[in-house]
N, C-alpha and C positions, 0 to 999 in steps of 0.2 A: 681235644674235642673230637668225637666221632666224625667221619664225614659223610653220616646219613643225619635226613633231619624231618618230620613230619611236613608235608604239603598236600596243598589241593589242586590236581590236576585235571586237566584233558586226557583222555587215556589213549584216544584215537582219532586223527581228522575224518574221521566216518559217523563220529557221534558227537554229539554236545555233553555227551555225559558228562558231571564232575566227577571226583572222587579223592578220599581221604589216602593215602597211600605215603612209604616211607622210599625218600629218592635221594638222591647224590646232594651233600651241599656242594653249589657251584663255585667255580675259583675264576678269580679277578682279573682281568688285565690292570697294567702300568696305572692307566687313566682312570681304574675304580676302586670302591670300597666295597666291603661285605659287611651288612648292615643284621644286627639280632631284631628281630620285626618285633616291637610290642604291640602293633594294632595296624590295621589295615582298612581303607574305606572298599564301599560295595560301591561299584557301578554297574548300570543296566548293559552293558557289553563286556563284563567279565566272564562269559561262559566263551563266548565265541569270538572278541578281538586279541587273536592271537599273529603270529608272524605268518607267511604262508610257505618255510617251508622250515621247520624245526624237528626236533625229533621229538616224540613222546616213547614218554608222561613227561607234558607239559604243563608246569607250573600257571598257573593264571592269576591275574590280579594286575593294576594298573599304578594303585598308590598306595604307601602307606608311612610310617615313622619309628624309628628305634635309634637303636647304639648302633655306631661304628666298632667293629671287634677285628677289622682287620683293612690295611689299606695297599695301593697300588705304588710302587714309586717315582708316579709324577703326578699325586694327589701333594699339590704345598697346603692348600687351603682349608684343610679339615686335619682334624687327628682322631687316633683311636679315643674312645671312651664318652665323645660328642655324641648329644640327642643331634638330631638330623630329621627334618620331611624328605623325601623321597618319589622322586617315580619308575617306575619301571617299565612303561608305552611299548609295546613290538619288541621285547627284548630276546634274542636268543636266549641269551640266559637263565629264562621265564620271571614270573611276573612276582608279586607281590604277597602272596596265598601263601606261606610258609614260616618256619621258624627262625630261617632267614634270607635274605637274597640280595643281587648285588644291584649298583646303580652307578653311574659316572659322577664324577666330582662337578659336573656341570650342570646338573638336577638336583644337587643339591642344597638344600636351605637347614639353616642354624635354627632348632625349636626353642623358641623362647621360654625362658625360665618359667612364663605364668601362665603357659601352656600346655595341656595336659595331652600325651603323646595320640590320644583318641582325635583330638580335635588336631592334630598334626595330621594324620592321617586322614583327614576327612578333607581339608582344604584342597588337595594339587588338581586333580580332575577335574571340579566345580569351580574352584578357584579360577583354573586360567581358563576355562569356557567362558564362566560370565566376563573376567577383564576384556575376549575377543566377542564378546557380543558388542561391550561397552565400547570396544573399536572398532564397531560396523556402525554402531547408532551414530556417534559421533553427531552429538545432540548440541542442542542450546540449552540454556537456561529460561524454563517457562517452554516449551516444548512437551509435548503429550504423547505419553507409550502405553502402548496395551501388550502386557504380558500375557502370553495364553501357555497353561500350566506351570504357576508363578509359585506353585508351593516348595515344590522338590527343592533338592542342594544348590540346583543351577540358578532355579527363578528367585530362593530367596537373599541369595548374595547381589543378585542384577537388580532387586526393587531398593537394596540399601546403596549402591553404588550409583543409581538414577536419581536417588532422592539427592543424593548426597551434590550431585551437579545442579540438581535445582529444578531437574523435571516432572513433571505432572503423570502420576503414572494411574492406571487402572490393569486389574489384575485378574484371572480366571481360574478357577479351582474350585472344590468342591464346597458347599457353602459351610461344614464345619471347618476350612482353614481362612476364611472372611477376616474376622479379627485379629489371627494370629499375623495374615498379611500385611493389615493397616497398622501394628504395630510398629511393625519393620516400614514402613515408609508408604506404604500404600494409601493412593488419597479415594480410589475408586476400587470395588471388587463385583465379579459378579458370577456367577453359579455356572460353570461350561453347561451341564444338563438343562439352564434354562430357557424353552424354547426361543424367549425375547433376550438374550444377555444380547448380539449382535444391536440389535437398535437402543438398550440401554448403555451403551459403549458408544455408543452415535449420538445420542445424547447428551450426557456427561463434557463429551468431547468439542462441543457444536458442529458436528458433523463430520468426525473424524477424527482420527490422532496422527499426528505427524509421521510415529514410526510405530509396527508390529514387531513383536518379538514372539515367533512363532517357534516355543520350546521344547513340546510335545509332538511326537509322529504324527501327523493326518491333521494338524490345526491349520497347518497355513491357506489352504482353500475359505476355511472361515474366517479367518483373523484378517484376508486381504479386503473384506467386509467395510471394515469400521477405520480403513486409514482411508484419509481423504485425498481428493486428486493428485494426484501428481504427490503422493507421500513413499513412504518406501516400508518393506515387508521383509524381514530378516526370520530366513529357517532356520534351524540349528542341528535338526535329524535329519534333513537328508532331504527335504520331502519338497525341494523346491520346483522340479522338473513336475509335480503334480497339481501346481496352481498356477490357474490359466491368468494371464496378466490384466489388467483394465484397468481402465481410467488412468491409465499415464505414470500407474502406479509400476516402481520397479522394484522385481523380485530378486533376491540377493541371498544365496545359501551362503550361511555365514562359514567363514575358511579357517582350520586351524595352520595358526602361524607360527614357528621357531623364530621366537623372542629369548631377547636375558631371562634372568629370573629378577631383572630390577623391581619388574612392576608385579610378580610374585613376594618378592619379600616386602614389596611395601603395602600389600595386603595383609602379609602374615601380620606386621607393623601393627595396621589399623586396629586388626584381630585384637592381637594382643593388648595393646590400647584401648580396648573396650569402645571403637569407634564402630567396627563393623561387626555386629552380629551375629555368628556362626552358627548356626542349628543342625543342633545331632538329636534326629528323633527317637534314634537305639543303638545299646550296645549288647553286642552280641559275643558270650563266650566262644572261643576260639570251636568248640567241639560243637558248634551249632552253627557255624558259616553257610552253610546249604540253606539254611533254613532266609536267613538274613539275604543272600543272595534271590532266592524265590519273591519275596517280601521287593524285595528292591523293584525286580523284574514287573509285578503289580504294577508300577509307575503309579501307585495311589502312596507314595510318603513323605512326610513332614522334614524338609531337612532331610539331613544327610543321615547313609547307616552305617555303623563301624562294628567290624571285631575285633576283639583285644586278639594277641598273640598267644603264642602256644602257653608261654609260663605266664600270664599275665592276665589269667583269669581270674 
């Protein structure tokens, strides 16, 4: 094998540029694998969640899925020639965007036979944001949530994961993803651009929902609207320091946490199972990632977006 290999990098911490360009395949420590990438999902912080102090051309990308072709030796738990999901999060190593790249045996998940390596790649990012959303709500059954920006990768694994605990959920997006919402679990939806969606959510709810899920940048000012007293308002972007608190309502920026991958693999599970739902809104040939990344960055998509790998177009 060569040890050059196509990626998509950062070229400099002075730009956000991407770029296509030919870089070093990276090598392993003990504790890793090197994985051949057949596809890779798009998240809206692939241009610029990188390490803060790396060298470029920096590899970018956060998840994705393929073959094991080469391993570490104190990897017991995996072998070569294994389909595998994957993350790559802060990696010196760099990220995802490539022909291949490496990951620790402890990010590791088993892709199931009746899953197709696109939808492997699409899970890990969206996957364990919704399961820690679903461990801030930390709901009852018969209990009422308002999603706001419920469409994307994130909000529509959290409307199957709330219905599925027995909660009452209402949901925000734009009104062509209405039905596609209620399908997946949603019992109420309602158009963010509608000047009245906040009292139709007030409504719906008799005067409130228990808990917000404020999934979108700049929603949580609005969404603290429609939970009622003493309810509680979960950000997910960051944007919690920007909504001013009332009515007894507490504001909670949802926290990523270093968990197993139990409750990762038992979503892959469900996945597979055809209990939970996966939505991939597109895929994208590998020689067209810029394009899918841009798309992404929109924050207007259905589901998740993926590109196949280099030879996997």
């Amino acid at each position: 094998m060569d040890n050059k290999m196509k990626a998509y990098v950062r070229t400099s911490p002075a730009t956000q540029e991407v770029q296509l360009q030919e870089v070093d395949i990276p090598k392993i420590n003990a504790d890793e694998v090197l994985i051949k990438v057949e596809a890779f999902g798009v998240g809206i912080h692939d241009r610029y969640f990188i390490p803060s102090e790396v060298k470029f051309p920096y590899v970018i990308g956060s998840e994705g899925a393929g073959t094991i072709i080469e391993k570490g030796n104190e990897v017991s738990d995996f072998n070569i020639g294994e389909k595998v999901i994957f993350t790559t999060i802060l990696q010196i190593h760099g990220g995802s965007w490539a022909e291949y790249a490496v990951a620790k045996q402890s990010v590791l998940i088993r892709l199931p036979n009746n899953l197709t390596v696109q939808q492997g790649a699409a899970l890990p990012i969206a996957g364990k944001t919704a399961l820690e959303c679903m461990r801030e709500i930390n709901s009852n059954k018969g209990d009422s949530l308002f999603i706001a920006g419920a469409s994307g990768a994130i909000g529509t694994l959290v409307i199957q994961l709330a219905k599925e605990k027995g909660m009452r959920i209402s949901a925000s997006a734009s009104a062509k993803n209405h039905d596609y919402m209620k399908s997946l679990g949603a019992e109420h939806t309602v158009d963010y651009k509608d000047p009245e969606w906040t009292t139709k959510v007030k409504q719906w709810s008799n005067g409130g929902v228990s808990t917000a899920l404020a999934i979108q940048p700049g929603t949580g000012s609005d969404s603290i609207k429609v939970v009622k007293d003493g309810g509680l308002l979960i950000t997910v972007s960051g944007d919690s320091q920007t909504v001013i608190p009332e009515r007894n309502i507490e504001v909670r920026q949802m926290g990523h946490q270093l968990f197993t991958n139990k409750e990762m693999i038992e979503l892959v599970r469900k996945i597979s199972e055809e209990k939970i739902n996966l939505v991939i809104e597109k895929q994208f040939p590998f020689s067209e990632a810029l394009e899918a990344l841009k798309k992404t960055e929109t924050r207007s998509a259905r589901g998740k977006v993926v590109v196949k790998g280099f030879n996997n177009n």
